[in-house]
C-alpha positions in Angstrom: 79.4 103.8 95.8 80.6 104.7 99.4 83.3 102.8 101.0 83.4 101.7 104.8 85.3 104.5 107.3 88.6 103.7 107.7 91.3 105.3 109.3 95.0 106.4 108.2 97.7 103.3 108.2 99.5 105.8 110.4 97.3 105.5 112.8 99.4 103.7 115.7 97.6 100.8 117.8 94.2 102.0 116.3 95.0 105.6 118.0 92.2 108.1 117.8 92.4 109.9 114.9 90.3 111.3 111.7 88.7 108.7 110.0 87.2 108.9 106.2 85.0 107.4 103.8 85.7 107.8 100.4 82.9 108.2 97.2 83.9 108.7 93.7 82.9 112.7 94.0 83.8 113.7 97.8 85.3 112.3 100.9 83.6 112.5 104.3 86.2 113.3 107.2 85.0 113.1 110.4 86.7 112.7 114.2 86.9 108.9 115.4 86.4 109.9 118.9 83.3 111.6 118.6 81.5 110.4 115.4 78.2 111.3 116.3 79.4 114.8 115.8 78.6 114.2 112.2 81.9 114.9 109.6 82.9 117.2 106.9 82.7 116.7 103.3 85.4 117.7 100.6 84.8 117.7 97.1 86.9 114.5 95.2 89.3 116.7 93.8 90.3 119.0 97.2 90.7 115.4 98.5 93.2 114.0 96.3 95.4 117.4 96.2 95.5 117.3 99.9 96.7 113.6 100.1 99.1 114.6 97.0 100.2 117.1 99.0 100.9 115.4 102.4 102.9 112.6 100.1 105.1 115.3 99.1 105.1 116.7 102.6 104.0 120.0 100.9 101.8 120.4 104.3 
């Protein structure tokens, strides 16, 4: 099951940014200016280390 696209809560005013749609096995990244440009796919598990590490402010 695929969720909607959604962008970050940090987004300010609905700002352009990255938006993503998350599955159970990968997360789909893509720009929310240009959308039609298609988006990038990360495996579940590179997802959820990046966002552990951008909690952390590791990155």
């Amino acid at each position: 099951m695929t969720t909607d696209w959604h962008k970050s809560s940090y987004s300010a005013n609905g700002a352009n940014c990255v938006e993503v749609r998350e599955h159970v096995r990968w997360a789909d990244v893509r720009d929310s200016q240009n959308p039609e440009h298609g988006h990038i796919r990360f495996p579940a598990s590179e997802w959820s280390a990046f966002l552990a590490d951008v909690r952390t402010k590791e990155l």
